[in-house]
DSSP file (Angstrom, degrees, kcal/mol; ACC not computed):
  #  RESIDUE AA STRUCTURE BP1 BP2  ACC     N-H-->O    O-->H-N    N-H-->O    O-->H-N    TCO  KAPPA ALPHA  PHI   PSI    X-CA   Y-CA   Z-CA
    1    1 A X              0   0    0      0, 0.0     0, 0.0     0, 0.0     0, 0.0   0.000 360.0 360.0 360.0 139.9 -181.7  -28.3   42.1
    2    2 A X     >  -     0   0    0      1,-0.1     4,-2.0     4,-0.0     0, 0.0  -0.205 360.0-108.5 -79.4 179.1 -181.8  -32.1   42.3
    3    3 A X  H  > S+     0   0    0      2,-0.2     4,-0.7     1,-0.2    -1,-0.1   0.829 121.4  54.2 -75.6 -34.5 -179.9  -33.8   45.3
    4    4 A X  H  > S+     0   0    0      2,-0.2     4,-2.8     3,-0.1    -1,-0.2   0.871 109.7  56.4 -62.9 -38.9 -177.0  -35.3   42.9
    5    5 A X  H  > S+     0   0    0      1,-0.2     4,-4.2     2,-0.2    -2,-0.2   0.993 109.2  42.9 -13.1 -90.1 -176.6  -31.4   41.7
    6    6 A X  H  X S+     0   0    0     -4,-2.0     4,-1.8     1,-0.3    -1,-0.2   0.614 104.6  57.1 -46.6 -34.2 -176.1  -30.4   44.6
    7    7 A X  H  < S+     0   0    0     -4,-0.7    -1,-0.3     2,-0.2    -2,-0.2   0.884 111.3  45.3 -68.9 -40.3 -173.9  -32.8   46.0
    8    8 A X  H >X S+     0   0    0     -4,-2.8     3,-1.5     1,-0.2     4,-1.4   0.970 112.7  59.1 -69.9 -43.3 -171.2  -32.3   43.2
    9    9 A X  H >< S+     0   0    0     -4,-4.2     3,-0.6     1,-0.3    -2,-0.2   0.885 112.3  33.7 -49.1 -44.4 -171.8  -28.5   43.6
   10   10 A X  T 3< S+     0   0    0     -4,-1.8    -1,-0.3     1,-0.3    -2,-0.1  -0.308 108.2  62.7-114.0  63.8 -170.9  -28.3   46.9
   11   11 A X  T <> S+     0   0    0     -3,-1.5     4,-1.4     4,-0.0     3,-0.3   0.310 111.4  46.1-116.2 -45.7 -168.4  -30.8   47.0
   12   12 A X  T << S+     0   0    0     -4,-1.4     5,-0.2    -3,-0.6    -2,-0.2   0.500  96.5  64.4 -94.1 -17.3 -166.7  -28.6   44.7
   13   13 A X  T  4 S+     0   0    0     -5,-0.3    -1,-0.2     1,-0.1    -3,-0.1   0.953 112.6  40.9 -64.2 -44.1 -167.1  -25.4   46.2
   14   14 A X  T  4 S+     0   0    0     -3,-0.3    -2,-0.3     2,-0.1    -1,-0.1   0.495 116.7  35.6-115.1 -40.2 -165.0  -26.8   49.1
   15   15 A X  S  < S-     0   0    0     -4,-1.4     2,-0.6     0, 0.0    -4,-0.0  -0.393  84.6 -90.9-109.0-161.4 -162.2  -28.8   47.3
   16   16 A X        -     0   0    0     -2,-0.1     2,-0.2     0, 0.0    -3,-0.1  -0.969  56.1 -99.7-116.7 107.9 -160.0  -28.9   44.3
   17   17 A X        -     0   0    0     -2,-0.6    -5,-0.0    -5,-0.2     0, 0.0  -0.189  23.6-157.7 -21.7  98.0 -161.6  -30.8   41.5
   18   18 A X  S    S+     0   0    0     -2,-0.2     2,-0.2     2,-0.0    -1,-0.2   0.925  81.6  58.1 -38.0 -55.5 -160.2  -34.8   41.1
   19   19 A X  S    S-     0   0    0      1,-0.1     2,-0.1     2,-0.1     3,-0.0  -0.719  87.0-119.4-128.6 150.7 -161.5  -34.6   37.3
   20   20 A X     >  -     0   0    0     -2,-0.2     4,-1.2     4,-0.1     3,-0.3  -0.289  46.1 -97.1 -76.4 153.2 -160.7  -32.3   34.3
   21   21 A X  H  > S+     0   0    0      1,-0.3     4,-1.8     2,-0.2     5,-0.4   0.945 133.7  50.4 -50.3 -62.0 -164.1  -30.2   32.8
   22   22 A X  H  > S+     0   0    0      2,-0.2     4,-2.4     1,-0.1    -1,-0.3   0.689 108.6  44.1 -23.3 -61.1 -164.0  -33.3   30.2
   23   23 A X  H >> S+     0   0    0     -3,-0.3     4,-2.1     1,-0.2     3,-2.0   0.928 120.8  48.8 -57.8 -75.6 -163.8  -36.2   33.1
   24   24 A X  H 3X S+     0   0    0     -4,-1.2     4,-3.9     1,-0.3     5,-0.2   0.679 109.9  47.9  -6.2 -76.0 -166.9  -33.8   35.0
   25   25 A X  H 3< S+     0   0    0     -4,-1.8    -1,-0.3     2,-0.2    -2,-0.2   0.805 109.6  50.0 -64.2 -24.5 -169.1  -33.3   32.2
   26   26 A X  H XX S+     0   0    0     -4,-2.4     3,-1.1    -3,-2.0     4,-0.7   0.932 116.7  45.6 -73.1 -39.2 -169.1  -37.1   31.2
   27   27 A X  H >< S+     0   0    0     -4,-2.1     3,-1.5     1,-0.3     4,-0.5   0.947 113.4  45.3 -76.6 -35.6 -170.0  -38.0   35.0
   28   28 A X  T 3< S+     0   0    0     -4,-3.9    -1,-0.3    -5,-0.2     4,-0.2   0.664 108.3  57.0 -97.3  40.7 -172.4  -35.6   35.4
   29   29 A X  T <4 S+     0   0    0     -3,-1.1     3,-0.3    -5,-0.2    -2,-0.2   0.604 107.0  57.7 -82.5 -24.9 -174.0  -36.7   31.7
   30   30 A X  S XX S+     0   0    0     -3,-1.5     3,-2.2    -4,-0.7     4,-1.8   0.560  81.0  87.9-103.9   2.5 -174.1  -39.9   33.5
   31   31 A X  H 3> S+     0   0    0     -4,-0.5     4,-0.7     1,-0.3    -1,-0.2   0.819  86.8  55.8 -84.5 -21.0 -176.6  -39.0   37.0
   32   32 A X  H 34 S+     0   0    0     -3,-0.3     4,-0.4    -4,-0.2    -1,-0.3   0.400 106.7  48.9 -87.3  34.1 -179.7  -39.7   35.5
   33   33 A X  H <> S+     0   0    0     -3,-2.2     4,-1.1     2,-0.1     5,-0.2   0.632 120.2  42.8 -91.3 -34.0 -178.6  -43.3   34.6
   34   34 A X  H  < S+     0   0    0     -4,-1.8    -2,-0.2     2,-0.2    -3,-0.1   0.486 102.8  55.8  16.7 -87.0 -177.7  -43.3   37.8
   35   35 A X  T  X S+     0   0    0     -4,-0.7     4,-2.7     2,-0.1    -3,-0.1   0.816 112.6  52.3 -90.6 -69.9 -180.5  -41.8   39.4
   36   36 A X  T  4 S+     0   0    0     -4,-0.4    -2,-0.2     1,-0.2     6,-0.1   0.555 103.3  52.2 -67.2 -10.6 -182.3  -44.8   37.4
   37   37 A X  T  <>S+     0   0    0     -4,-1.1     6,-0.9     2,-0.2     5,-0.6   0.508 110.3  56.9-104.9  -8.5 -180.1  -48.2   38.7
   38   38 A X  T  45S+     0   0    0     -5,-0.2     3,-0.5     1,-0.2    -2,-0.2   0.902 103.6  43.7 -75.5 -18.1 -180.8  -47.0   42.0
   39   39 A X  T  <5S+     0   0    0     -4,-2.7    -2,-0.2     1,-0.2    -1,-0.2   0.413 119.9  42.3 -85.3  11.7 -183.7  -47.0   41.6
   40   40 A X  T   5S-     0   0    0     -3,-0.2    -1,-0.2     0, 0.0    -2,-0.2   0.127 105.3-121.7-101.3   4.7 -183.5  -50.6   39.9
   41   41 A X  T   5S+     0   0    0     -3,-0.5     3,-0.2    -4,-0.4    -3,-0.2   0.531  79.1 119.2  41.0  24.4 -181.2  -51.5   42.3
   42   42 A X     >< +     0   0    0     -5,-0.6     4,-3.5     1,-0.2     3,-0.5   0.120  26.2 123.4-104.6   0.5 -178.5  -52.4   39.8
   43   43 A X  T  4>S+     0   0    0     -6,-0.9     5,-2.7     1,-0.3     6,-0.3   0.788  83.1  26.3 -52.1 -55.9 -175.8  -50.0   40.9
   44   44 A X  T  45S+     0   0    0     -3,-0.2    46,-0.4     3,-0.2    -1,-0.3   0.501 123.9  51.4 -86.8  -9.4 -173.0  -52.4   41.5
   45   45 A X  T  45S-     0   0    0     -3,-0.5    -2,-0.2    44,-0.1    -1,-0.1   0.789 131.9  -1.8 -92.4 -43.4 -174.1  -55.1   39.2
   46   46 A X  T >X5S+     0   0    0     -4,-3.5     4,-1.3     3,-0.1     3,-0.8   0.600 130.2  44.0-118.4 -96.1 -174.7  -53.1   35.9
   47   47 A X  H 3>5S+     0   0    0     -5,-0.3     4,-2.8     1,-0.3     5,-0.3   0.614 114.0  37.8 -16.7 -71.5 -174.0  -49.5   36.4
   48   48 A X  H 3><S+     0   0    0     -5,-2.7     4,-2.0     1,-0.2     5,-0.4   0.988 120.2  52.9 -65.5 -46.6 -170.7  -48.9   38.5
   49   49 A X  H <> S+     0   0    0     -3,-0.8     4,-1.4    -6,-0.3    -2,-0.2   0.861 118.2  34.1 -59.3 -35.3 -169.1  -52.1   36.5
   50   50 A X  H >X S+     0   0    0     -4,-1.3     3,-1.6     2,-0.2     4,-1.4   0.986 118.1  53.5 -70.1 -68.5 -170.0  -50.6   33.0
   51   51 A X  H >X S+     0   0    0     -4,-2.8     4,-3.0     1,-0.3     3,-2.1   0.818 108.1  52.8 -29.2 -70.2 -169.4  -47.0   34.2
   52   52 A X  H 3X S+     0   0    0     -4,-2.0     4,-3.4    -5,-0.3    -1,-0.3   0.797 110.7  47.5 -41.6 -51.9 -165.9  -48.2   35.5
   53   53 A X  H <X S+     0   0    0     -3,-1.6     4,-1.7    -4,-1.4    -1,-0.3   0.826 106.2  51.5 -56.1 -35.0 -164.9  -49.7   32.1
   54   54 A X  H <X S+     0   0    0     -3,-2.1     4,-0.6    -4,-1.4    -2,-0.2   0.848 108.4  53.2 -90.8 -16.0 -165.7  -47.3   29.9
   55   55 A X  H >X S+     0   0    0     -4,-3.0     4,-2.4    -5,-0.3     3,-1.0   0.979 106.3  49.6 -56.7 -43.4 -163.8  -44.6   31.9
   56   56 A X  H 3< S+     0   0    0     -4,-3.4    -1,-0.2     1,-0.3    -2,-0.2   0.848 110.9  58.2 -88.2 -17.0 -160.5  -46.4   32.0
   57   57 A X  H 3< S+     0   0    0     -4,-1.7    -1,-0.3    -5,-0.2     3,-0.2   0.588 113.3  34.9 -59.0  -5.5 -161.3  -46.7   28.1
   58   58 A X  H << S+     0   0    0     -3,-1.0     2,-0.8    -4,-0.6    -2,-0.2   0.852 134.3  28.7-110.2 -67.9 -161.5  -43.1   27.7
   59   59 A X  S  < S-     0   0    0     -4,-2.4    -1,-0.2    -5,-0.1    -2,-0.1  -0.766  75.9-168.4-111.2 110.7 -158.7  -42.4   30.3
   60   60 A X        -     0   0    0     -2,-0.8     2,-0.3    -3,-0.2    -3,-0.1  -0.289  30.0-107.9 -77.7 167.6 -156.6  -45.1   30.4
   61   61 A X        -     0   0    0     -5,-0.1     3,-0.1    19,-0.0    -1,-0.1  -0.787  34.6-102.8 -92.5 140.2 -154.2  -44.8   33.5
   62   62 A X        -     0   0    0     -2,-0.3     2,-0.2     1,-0.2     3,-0.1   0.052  37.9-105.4 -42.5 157.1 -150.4  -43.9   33.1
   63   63 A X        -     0   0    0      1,-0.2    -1,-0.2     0, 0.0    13,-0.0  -0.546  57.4 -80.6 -78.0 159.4 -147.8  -46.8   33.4
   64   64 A X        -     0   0    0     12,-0.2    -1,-0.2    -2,-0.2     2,-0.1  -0.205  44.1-122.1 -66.9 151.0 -146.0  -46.5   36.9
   65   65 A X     >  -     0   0    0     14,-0.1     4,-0.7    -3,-0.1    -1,-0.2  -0.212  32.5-107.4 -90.4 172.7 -143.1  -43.8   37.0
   66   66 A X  H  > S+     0   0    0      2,-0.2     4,-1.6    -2,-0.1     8,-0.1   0.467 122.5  61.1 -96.5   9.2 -139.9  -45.6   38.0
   67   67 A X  H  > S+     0   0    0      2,-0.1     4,-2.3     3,-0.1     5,-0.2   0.885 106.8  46.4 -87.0 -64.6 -140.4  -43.6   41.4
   68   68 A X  H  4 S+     0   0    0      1,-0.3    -2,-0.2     2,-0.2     4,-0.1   0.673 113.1  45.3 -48.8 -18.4 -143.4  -45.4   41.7
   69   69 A X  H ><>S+     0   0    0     -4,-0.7     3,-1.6     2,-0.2     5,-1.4   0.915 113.0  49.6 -90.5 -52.1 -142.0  -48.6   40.8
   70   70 A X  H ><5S+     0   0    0     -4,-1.6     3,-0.9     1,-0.2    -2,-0.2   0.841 111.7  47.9 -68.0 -16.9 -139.1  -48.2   43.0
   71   71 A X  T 3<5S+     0   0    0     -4,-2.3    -1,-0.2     1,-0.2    -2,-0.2   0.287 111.1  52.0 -92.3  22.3 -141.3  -47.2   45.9
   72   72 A X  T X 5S-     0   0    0     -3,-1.6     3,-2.7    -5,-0.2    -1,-0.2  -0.439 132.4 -96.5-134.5  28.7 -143.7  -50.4   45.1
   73   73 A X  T < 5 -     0   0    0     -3,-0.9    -3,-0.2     1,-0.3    -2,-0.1   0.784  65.8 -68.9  10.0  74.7 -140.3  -52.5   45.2
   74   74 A X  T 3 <S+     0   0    0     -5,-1.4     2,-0.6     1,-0.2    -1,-0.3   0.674 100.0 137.9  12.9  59.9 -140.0  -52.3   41.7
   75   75 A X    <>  -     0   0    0     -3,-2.7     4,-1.6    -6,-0.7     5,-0.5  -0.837  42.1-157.8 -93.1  90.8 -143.3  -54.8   41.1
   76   76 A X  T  4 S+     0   0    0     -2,-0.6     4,-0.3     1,-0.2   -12,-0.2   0.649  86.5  57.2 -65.3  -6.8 -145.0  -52.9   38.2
   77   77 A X  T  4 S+     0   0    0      2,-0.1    -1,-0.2    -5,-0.1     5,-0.1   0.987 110.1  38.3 -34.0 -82.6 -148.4  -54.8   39.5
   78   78 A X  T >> S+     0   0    0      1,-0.3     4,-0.9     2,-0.2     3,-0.7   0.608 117.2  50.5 -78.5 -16.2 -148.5  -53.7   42.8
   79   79 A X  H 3X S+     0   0    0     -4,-1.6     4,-0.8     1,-0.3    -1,-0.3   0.747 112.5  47.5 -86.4 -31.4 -147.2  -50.0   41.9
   80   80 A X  H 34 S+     0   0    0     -5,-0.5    -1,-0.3    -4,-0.3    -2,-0.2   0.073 106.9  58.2 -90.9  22.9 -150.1  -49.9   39.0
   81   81 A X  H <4 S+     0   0    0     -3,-0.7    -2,-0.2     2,-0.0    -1,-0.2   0.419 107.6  56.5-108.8 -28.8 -152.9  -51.3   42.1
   82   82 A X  H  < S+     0   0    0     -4,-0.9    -2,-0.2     1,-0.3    -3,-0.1   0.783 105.1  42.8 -80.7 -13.1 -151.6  -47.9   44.0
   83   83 A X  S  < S+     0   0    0     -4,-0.8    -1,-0.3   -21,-0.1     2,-0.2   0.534 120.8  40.2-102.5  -9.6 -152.4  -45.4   41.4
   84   84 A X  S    S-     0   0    0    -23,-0.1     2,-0.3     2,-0.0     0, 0.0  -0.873  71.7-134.8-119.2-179.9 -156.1  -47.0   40.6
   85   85 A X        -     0   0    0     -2,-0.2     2,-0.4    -3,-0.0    -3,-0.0  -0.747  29.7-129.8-104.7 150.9 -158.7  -48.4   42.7
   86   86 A X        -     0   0    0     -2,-0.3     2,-0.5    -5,-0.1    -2,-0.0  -0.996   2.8-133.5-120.0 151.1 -160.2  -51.5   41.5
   87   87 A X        -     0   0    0     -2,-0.4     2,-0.6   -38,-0.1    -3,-0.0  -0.731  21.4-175.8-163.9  73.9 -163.3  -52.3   41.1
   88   88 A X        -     0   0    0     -2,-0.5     2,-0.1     2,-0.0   -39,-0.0  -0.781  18.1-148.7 -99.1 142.0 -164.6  -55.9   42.4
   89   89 A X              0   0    0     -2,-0.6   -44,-0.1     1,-0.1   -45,-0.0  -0.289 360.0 360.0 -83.3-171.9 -168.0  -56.7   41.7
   90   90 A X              0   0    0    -46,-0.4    -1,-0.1    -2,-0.1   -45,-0.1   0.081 360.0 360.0 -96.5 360.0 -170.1  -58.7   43.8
């Protein structure tokens, strides 16, 4: 079993899944591209930046609940920074 395998297997054994089968089968569709800008070194310049885009085009993220909003003192910005991560490149 390769080493990326393995890591999502037993990562998974052990928790509760972050991603629906869909989100899961597109990431691991994506380990030998992967596999191949680490070994180009390109991982944060090409790879994660692309990756990153075309997920939130495939699942875009909910607008903020009005619980979030009020508990983000109703800044719909900062309440939408707390339910994704963002991404700065380099």
């Amino acid at each position: 079993m390769p080493a990326a395998s393995f890591c999502i297997a037993t990562s998974l054994m052990t928790k509760k899944p972050w991603t629906t089968p869909d989100q899961r089968t597109w990431l691991e569709n994506l380990i030998p591209a992967f596999v191949e800008a680490q070994e180009n070194k390109t991982t944060g310049t090409t790879f994660f930046p692309e990756t990153y885009e075309k997920w939130q085009k495939k699942w875009p993220v909910e607008p903020p609940t009005m619980e979030e909003l009020a508990e983000a003192g109703g800044e719909a910005p900062k309440a939408l920074a707390r339910k994704t991560k963002v991404f700065h490149s380099a």
